[in-house]
GUZA-637591 format. One line per 5 residues: number of its first residue (from 1); their letters; for each residue x, y, z of N, C-alpha, C, O. Coordinates in Angstrom, 1 decimal, decimal comma. Layout:
NUM	A	X/Y/Z/X/Y/Z/X/Y/Z/X/Y/Z; ...
% end
This chain:
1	XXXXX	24,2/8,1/-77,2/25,3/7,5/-76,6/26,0/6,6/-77,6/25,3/5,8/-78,3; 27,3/6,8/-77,8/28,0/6,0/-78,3/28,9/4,5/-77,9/28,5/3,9/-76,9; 29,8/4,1/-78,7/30,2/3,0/-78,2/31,6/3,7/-77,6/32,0/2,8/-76,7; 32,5/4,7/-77,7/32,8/5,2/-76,6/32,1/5,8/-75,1/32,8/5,9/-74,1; 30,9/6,2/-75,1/30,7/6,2/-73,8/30,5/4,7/-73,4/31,2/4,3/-72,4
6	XXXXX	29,8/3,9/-74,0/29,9/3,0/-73,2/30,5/1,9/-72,7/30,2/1,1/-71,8; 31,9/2,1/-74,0/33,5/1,4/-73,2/33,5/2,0/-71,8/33,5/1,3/-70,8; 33,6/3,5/-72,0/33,9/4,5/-70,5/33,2/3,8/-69,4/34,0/3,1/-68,8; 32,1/3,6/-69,1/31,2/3,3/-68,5/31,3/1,9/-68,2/31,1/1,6/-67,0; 31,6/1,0/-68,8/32,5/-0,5/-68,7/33,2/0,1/-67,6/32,9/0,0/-66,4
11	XXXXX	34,5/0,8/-68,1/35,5/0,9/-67,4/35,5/1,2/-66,2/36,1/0,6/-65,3; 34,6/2,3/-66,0/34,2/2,6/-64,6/33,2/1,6/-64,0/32,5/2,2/-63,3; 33,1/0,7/-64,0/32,2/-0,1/-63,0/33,1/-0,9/-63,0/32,3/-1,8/-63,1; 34,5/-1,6/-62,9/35,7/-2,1/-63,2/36,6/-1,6/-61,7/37,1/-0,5/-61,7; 36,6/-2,6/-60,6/37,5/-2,3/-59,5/38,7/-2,0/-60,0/39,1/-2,5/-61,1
16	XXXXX	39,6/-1,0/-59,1/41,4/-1,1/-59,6/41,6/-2,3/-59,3/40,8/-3,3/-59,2; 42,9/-2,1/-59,1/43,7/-3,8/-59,1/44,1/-3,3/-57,5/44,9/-4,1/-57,1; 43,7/-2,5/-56,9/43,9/-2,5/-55,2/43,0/-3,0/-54,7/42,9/-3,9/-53,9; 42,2/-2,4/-55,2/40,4/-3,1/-54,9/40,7/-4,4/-54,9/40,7/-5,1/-53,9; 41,0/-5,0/-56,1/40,9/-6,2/-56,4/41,7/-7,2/-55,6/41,3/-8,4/-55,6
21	XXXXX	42,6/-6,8/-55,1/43,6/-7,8/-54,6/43,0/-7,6/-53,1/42,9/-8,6/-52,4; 42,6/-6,5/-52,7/42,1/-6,8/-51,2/40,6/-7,4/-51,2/40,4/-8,2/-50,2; 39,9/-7,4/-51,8/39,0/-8,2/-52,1/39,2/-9,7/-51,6/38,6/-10,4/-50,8; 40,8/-10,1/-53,0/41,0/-11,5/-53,1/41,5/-12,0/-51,5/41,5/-13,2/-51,1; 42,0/-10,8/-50,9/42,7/-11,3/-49,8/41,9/-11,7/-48,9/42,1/-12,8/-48,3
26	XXXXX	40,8/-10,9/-48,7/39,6/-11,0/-47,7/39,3/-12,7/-47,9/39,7/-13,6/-47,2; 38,4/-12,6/-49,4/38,3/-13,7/-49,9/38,8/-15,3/-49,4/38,1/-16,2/-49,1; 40,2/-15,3/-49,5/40,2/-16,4/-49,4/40,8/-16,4/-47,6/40,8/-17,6/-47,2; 41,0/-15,7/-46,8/41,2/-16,2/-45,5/39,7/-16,8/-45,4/39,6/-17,8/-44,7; 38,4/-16,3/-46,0/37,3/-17,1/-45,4/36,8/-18,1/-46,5/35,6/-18,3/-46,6
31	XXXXX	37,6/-18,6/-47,4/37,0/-20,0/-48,2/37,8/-20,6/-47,9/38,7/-20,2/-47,2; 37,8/-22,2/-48,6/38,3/-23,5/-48,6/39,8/-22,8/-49,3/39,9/-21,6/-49,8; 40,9/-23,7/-49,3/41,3/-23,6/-50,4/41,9/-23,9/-51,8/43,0/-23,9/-52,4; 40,6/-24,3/-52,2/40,5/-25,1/-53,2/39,7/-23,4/-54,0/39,6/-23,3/-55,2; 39,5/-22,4/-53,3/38,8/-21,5/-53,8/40,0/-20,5/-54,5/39,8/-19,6/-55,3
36	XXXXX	41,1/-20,9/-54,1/42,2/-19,5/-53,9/42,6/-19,2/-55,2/43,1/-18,1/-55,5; 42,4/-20,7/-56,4/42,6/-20,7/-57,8/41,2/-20,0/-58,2/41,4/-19,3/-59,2; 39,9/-20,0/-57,9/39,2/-18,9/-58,8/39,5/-17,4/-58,4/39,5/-16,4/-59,1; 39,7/-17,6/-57,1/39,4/-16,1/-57,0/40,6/-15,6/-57,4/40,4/-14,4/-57,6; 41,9/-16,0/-57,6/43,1/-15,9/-58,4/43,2/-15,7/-59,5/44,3/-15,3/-59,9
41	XXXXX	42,1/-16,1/-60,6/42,1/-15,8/-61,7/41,0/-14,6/-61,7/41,2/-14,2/-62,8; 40,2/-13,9/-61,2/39,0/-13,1/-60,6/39,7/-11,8/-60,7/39,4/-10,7/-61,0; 41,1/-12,4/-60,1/42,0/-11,0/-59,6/42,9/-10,9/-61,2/43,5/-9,8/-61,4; 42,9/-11,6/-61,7/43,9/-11,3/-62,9/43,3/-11,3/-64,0/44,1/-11,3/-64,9; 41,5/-11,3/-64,4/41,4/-10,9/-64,7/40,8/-9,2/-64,7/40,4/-8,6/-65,7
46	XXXXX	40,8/-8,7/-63,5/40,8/-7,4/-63,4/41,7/-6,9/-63,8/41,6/-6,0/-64,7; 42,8/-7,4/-63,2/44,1/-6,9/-63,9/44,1/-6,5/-65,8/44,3/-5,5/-66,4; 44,0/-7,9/-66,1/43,7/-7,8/-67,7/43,2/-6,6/-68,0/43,8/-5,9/-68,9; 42,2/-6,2/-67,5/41,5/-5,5/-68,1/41,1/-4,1/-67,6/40,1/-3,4/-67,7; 42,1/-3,9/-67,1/42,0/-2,6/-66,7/43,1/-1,7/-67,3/44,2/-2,1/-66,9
51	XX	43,0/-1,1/-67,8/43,3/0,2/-68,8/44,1/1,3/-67,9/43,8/2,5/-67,8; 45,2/0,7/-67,4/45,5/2,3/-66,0/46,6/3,2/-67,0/47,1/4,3/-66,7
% end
């Protein structure tokens, strides 16, 4: 195994950014909102880092 498979393999265990944003949505209807700034950054960094 190299270090391309195991970028690949990163990548794939990596929600899309649909995932991600319904996630965040769920998320914060049931926390405080003092939570809505982590899980807002949670969601952008998925974003970052996803390679679409």
């Amino acid at each position: 195994m190299d270090m391309k498979d195991l970028e690949n393999k990163a990548k794939d265990v990596l929600p899309d950014d649909d995932t991600a944003k319904k996630a965040g949505e769920a998320i914060r209807e049931h926390t405080p909102d003092g939570a809505d700034v982590t899980v807002a950054k949670a969601e952008q960094w998925v974003k970052d880092h996803n390679q679409d």
